[in-house]
N, CA, C and O atoms as CSV, one atom per row, in Angstrom:
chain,resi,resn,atom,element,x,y,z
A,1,UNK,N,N,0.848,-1.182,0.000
A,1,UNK,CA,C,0.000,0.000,0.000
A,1,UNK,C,C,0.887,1.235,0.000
A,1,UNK,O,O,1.899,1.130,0.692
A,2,UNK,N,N,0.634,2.828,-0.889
A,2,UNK,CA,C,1.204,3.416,-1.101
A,2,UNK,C,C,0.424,4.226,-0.018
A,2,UNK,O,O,-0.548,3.798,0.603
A,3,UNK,N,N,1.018,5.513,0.125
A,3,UNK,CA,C,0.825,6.212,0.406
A,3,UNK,C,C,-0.462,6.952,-0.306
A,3,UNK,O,O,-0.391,6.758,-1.519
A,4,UNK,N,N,-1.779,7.846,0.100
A,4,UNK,CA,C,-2.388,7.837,-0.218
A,4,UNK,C,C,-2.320,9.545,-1.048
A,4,UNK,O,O,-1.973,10.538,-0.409
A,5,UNK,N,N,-2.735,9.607,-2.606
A,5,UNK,CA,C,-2.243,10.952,-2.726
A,5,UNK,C,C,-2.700,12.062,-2.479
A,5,UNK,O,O,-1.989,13.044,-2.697
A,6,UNK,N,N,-3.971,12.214,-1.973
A,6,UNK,CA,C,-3.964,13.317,-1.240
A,6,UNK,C,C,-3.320,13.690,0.165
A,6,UNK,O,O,-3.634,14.614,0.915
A,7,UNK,N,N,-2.361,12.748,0.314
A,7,UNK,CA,C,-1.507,13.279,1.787
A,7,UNK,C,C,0.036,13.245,1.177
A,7,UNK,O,O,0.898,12.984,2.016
A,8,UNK,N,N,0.419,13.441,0.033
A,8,UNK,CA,C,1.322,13.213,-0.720
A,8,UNK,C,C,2.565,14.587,0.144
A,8,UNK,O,O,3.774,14.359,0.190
A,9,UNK,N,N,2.085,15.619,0.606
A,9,UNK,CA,C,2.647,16.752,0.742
A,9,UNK,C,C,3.149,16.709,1.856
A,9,UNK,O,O,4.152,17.348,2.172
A,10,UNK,N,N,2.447,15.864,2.684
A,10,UNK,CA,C,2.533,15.445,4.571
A,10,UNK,C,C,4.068,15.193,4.599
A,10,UNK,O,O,4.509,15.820,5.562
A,11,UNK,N,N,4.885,14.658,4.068
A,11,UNK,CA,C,6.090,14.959,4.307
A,11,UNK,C,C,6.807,15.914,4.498
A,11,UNK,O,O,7.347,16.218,5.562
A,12,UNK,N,N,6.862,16.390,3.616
A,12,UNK,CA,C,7.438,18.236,3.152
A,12,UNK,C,C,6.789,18.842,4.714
A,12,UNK,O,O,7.561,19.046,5.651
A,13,UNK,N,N,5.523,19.050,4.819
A,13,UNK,CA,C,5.109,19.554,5.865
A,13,UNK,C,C,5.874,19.186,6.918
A,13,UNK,O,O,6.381,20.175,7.447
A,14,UNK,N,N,6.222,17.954,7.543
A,14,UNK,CA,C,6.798,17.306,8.507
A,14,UNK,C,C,8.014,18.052,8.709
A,14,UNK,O,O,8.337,18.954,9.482
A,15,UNK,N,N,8.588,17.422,7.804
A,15,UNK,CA,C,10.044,18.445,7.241
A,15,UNK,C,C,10.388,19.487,7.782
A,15,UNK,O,O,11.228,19.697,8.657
A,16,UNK,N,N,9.455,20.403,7.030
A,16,UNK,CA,C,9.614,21.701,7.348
A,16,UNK,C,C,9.094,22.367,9.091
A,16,UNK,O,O,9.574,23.389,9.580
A,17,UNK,N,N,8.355,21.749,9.565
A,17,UNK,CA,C,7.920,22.132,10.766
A,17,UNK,C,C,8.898,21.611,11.984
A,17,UNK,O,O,8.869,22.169,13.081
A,18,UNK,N,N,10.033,20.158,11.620
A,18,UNK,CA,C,11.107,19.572,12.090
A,18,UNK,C,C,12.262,20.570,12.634
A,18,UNK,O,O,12.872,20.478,13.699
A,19,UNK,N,N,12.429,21.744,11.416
A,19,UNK,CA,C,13.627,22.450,11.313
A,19,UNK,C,C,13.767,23.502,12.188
A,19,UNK,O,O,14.874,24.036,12.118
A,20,UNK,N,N,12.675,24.179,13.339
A,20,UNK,CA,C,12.521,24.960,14.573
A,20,UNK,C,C,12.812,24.449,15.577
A,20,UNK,O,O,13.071,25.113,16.581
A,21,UNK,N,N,12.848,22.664,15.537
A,21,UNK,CA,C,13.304,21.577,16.414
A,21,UNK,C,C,14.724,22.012,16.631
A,21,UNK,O,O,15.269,22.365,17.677
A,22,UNK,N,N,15.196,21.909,15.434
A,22,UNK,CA,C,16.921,21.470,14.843
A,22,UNK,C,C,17.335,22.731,15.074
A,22,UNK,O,O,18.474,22.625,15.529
A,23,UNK,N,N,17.055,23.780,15.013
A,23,UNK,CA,C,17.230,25.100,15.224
A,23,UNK,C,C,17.902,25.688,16.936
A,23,UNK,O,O,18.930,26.203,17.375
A,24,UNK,N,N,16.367,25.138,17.529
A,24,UNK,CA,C,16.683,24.858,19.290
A,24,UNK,C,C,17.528,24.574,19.307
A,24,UNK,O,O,18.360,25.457,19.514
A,25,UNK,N,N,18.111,22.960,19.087
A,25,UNK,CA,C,19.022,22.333,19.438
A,25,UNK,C,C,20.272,23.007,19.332
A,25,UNK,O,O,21.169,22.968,20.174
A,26,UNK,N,N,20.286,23.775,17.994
A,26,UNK,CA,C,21.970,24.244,17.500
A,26,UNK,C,C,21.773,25.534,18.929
A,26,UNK,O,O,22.725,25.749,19.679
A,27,UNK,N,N,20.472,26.241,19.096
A,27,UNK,CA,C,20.912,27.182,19.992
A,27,UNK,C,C,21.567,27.158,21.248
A,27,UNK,O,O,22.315,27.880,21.909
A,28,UNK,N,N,20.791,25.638,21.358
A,28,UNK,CA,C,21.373,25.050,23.138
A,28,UNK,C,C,22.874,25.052,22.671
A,28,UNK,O,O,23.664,25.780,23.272
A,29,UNK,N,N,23.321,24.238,21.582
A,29,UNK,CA,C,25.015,23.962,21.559
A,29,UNK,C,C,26.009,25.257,21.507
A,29,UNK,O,O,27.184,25.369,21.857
A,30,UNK,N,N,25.041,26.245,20.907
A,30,UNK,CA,C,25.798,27.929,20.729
A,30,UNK,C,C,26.299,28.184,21.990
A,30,UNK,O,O,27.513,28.287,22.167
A,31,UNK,N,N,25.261,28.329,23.149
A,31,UNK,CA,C,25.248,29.214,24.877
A,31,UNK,C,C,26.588,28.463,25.134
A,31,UNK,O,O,27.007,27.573,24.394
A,32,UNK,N,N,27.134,28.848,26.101
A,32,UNK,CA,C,28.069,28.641,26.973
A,32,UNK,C,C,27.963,28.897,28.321
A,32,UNK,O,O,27.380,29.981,28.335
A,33,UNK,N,N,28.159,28.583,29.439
A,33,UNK,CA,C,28.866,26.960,29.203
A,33,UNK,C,C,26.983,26.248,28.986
A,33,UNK,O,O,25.809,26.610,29.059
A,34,UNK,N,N,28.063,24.735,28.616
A,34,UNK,CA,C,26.751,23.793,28.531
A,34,UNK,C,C,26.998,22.979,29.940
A,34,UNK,O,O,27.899,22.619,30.698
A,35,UNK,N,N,25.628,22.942,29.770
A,35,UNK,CA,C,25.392,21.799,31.158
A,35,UNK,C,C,24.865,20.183,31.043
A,35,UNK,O,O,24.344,19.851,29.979
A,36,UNK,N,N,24.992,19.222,32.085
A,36,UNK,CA,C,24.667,17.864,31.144
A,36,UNK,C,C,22.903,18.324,30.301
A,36,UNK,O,O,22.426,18.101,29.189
A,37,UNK,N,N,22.464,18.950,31.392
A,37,UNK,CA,C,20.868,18.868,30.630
A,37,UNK,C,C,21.006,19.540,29.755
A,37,UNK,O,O,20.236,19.081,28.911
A,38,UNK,N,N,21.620,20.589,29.243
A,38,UNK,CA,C,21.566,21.474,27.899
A,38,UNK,C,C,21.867,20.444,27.106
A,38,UNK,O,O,21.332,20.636,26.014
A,39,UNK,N,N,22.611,19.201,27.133
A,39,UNK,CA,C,23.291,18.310,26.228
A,39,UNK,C,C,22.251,17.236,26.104
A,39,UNK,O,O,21.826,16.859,25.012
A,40,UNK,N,N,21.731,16.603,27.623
A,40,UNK,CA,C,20.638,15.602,27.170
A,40,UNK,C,C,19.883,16.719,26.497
A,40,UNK,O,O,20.208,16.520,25.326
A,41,UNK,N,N,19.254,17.544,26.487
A,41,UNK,CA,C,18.172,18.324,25.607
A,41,UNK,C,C,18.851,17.798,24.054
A,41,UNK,O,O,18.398,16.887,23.361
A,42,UNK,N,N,19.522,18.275,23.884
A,42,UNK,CA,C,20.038,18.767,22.548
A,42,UNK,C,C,19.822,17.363,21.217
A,42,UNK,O,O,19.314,17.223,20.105
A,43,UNK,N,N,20.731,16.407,22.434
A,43,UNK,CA,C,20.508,14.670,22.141
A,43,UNK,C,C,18.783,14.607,21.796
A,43,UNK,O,O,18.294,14.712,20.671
A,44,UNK,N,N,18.072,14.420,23.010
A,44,UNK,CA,C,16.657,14.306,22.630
A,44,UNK,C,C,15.884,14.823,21.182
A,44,UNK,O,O,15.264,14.234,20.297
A,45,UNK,N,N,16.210,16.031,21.398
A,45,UNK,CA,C,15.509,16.972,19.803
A,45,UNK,C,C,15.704,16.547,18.780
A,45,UNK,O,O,14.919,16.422,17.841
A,46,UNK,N,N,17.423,16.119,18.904
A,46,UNK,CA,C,18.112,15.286,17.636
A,46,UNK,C,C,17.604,14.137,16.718
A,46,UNK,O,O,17.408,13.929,15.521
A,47,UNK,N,N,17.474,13.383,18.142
A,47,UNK,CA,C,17.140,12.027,18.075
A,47,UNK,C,C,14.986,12.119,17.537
A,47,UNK,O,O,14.351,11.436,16.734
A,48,UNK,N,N,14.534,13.303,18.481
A,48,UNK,CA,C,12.987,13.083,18.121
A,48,UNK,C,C,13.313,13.745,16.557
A,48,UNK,O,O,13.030,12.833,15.780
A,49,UNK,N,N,13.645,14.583,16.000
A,49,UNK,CA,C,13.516,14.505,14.393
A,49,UNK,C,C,13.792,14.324,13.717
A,49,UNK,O,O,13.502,14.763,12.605
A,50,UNK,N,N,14.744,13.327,14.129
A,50,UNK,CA,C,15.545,12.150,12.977
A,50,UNK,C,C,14.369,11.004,12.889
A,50,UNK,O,O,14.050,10.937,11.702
A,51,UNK,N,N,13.869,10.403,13.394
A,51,UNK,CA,C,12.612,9.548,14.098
A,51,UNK,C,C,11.711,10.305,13.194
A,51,UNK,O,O,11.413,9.712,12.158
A,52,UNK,N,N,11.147,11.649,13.393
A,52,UNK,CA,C,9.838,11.954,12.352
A,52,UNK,C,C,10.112,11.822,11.412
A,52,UNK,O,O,9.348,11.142,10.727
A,53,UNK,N,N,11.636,12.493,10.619
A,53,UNK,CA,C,11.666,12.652,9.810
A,53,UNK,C,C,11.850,11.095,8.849
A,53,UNK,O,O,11.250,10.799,7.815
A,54,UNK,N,N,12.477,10.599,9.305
A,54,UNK,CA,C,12.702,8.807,8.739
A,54,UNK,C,C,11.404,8.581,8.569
A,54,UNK,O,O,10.959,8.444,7.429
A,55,UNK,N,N,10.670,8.512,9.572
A,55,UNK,CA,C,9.401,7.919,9.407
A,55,UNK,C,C,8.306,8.495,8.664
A,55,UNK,O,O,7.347,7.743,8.490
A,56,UNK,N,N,8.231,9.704,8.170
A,56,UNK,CA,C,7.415,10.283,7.183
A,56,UNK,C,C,8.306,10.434,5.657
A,56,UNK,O,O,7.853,10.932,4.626
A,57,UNK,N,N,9.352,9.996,5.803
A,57,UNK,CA,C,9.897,9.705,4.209
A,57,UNK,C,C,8.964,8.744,3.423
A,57,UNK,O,O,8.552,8.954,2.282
A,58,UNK,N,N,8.684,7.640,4.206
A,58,UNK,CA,C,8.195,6.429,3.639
A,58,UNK,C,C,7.109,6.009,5.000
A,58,UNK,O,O,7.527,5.161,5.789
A,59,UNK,N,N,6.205,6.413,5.154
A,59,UNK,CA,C,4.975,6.108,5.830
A,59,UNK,C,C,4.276,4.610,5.879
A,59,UNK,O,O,3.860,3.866,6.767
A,60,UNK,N,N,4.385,4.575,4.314
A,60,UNK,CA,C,3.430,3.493,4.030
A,60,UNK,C,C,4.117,2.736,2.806
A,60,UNK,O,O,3.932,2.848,1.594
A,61,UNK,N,N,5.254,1.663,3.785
A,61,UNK,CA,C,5.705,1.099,2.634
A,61,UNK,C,C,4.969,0.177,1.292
A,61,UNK,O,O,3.788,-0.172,1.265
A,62,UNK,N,N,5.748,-0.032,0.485
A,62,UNK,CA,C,4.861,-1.055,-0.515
A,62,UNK,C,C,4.890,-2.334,-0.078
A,62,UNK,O,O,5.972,-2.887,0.117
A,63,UNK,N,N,3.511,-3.071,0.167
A,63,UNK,CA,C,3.468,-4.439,0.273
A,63,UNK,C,C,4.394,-5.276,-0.914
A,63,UNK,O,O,4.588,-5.040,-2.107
A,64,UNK,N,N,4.785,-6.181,-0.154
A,64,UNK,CA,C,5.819,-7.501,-1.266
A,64,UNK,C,C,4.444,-8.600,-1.379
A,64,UNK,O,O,3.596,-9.136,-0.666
A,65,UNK,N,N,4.865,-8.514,-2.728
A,65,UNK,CA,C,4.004,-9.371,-3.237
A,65,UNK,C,C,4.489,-10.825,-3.438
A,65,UNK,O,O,3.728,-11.670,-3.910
């Protein structure tokens, strides 16, 4: 099953709403000094929009026939 095409754009959207995530993160790494939690933060954000973003590349893989 494909993806259905009227949600064809839902990626891009994802995407783009991801990058205020990634943004935070670089700000936490800018400040000085860092602290462990400025760093677990930074890790977390990383890690949550690498995760959306993987996972809305390909939503709905193709069944093997």
């Amino acid at each position: 099953m494909h993806m259905p095409r009227a949600m064809v754009w839902l990626p891009t959207v994802i995407s783009v709403v991801i990058a205020p995530v990634l943004l935070g993160a670089m700000a936490l790494l800018v400040q000085s000094p860092h602290t462990p939690n400025d760093l677990a933060a930074v890790v977390g954000l990383v890690l949550l929009s690498a995760i959306h973003v993987l996972y809305w590349r390909r939503p709905w893989p193709a069944r093997e026939s």
